[in-house]
N, CA, C and O of each residue as an XYZ file, in Angstrom:
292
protein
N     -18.672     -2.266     67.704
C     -19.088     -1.952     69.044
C     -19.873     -0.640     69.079
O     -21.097     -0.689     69.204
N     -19.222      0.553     68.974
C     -19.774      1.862     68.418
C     -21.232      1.880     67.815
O     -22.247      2.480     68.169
N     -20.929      0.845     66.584
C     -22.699      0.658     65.870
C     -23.702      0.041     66.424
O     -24.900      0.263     66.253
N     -23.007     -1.041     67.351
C     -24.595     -1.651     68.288
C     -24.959     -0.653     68.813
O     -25.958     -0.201     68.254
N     -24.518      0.095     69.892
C     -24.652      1.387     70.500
C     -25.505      2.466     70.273
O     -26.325      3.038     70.992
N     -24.954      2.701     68.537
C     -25.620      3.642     67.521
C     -27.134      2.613     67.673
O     -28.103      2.814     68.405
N     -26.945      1.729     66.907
C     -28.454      1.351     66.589
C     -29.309      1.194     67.835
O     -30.444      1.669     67.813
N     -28.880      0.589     68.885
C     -29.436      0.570     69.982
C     -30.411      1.835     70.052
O     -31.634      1.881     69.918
N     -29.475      2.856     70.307
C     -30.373      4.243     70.743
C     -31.266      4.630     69.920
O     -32.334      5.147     70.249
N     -30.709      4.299     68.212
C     -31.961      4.109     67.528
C     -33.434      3.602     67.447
O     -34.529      4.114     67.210
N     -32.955      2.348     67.757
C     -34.248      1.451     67.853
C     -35.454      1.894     69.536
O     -36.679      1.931     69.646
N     -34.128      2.193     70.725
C     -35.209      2.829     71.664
C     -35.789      4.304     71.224
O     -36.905      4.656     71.604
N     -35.165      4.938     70.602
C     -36.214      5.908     70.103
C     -37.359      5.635     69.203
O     -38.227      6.504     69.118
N     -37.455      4.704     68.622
C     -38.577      3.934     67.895
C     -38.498      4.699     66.731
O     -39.535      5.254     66.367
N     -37.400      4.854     66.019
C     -36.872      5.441     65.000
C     -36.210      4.112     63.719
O     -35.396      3.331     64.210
N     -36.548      3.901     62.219
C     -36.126      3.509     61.617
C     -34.522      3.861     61.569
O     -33.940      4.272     62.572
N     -34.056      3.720     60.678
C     -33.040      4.007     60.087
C     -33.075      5.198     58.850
O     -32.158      5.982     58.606
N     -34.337      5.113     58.169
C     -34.659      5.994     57.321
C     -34.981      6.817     58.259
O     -33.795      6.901     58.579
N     -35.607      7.662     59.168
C     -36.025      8.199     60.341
C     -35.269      8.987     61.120
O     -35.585     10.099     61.545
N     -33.858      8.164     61.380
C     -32.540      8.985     61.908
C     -31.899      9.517     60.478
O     -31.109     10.455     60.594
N     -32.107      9.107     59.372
C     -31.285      9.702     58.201
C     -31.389     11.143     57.874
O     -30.522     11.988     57.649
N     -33.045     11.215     57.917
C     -33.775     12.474     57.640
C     -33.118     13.522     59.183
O     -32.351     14.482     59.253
N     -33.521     13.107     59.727
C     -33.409     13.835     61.075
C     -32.389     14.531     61.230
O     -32.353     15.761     61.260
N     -30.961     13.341     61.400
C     -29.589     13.998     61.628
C     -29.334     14.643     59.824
O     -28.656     15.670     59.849
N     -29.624     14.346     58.820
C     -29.313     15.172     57.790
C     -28.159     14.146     56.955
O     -27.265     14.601     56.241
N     -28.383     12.708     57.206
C     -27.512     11.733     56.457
C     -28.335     10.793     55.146
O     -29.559     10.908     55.080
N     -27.820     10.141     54.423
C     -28.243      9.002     53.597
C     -27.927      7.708     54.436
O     -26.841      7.216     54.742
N     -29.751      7.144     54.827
C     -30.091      5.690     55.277
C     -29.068      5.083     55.287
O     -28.612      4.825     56.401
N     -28.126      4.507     53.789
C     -26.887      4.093     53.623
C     -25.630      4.014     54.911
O     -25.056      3.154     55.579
N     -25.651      5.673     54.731
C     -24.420      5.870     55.665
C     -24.889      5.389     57.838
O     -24.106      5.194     58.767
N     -26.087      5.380     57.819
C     -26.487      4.708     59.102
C     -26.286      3.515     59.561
O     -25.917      3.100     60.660
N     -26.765      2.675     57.937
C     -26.219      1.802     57.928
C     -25.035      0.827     58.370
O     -24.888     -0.168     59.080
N     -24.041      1.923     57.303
C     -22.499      1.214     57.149
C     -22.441      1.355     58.810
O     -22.010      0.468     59.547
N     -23.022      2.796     59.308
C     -21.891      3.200     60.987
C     -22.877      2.054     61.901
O     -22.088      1.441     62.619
N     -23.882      1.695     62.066
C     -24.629      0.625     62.469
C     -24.073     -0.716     62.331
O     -24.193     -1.472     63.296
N     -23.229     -1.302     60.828
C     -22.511     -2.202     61.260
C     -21.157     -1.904     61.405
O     -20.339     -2.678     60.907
N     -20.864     -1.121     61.879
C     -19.124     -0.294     61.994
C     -18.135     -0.629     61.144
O     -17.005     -1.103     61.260
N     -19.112     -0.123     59.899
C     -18.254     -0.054     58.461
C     -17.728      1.048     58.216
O     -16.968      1.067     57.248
N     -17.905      2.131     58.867
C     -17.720      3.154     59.126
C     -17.961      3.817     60.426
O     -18.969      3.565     61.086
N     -16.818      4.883     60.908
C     -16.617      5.327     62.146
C     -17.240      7.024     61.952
O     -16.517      7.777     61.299
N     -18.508      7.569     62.494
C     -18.793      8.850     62.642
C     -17.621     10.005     63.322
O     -16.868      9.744     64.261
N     -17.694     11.358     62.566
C     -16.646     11.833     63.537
C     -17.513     12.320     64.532
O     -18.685     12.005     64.742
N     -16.607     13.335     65.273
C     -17.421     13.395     66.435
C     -18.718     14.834     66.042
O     -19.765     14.714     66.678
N     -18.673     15.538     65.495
C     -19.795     15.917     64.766
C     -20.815     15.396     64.664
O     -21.873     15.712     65.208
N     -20.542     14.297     63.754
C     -21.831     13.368     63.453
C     -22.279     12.805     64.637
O     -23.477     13.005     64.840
N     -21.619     12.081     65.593
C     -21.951     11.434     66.910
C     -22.709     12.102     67.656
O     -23.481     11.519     68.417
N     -22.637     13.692     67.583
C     -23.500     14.365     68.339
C     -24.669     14.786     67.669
O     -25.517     15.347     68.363
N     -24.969     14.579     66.039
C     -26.017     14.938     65.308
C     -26.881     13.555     65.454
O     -28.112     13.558     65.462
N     -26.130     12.441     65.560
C     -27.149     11.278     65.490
C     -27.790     10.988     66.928
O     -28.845     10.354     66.941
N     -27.294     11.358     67.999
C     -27.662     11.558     69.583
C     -28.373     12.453     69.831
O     -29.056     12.288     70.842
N     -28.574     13.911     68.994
C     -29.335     14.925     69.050
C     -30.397     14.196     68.544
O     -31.526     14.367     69.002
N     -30.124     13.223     67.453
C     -31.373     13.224     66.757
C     -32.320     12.243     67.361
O     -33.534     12.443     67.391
N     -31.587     10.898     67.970
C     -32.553      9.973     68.469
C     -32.352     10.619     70.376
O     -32.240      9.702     71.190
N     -32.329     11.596     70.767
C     -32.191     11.570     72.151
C     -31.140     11.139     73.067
O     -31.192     11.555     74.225
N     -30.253     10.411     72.731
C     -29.625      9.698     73.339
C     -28.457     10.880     73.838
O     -28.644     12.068     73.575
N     -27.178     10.386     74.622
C     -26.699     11.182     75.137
C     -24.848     10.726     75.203
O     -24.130      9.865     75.712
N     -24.700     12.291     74.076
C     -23.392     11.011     73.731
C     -22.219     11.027     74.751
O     -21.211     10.407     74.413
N     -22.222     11.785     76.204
C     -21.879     11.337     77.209
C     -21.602      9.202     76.988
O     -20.751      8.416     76.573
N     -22.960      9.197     77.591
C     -23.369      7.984     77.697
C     -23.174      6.957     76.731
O     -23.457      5.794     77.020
N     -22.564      7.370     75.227
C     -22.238      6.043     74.201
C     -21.028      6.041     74.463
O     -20.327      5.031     74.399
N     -20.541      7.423     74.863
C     -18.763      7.374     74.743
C     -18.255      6.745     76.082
O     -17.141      6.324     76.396
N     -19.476      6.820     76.792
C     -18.743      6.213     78.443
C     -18.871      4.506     78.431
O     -18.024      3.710     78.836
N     -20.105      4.230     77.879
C     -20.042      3.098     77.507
C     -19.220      1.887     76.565
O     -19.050      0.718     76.911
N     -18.831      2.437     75.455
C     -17.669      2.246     74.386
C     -16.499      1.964     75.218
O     -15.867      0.908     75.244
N     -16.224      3.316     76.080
C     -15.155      3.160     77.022
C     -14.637      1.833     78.263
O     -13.699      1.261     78.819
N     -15.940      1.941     78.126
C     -16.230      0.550     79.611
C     -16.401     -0.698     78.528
O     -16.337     -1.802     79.070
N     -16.569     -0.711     77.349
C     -16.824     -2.146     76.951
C     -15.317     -2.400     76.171
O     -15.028     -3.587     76.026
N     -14.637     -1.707     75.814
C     -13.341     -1.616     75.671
C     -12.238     -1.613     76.452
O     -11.131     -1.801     75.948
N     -12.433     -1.356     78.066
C     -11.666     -1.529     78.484
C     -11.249     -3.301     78.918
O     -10.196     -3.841     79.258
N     -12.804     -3.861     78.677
C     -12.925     -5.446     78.981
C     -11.523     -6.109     77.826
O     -11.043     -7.204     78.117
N     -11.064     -5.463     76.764
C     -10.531     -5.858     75.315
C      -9.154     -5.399     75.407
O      -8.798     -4.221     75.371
N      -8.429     -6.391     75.525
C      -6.998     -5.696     75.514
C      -6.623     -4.857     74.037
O      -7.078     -5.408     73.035
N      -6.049     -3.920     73.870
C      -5.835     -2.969     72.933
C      -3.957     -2.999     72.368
O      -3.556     -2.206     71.516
């Protein structure tokens, strides 16, 4: 869920994946894995990859929130 999110904001910034790697200061790889939520960013990273494509991590975490609450836990 988290990684559609991630890539989403990616792709509207018209940013590869190689593109956000350089930017936020990661290996393509690791965009990857968190793109298919093979891995969970901490919250550090969440705000380096939102710095990097614009996005606003208000807005992934409020969203996450709201698409999770649809999901019993």
């Amino acid at each position: 869920m988290l990684g559609e999110l991630l890539k989403n904001a990616r792709i509207a910034a018209g940013m590869t994946q190689e593109d956000l790697a350089f930017k936020a200061g990661v290996d393509r790889s690791y965009v990857s894995m968190l793109e298919r939520d093979l891995k969970s960013p901490t919250l550090q990273m969440l705000f380096r990859i939102c710095r990097a494509t614009g996005a606003s991590p208000t807005r992934i975490v409020s969203e996450l929130e709201r698409n999770a609450s649809g999901n019993s836990m």
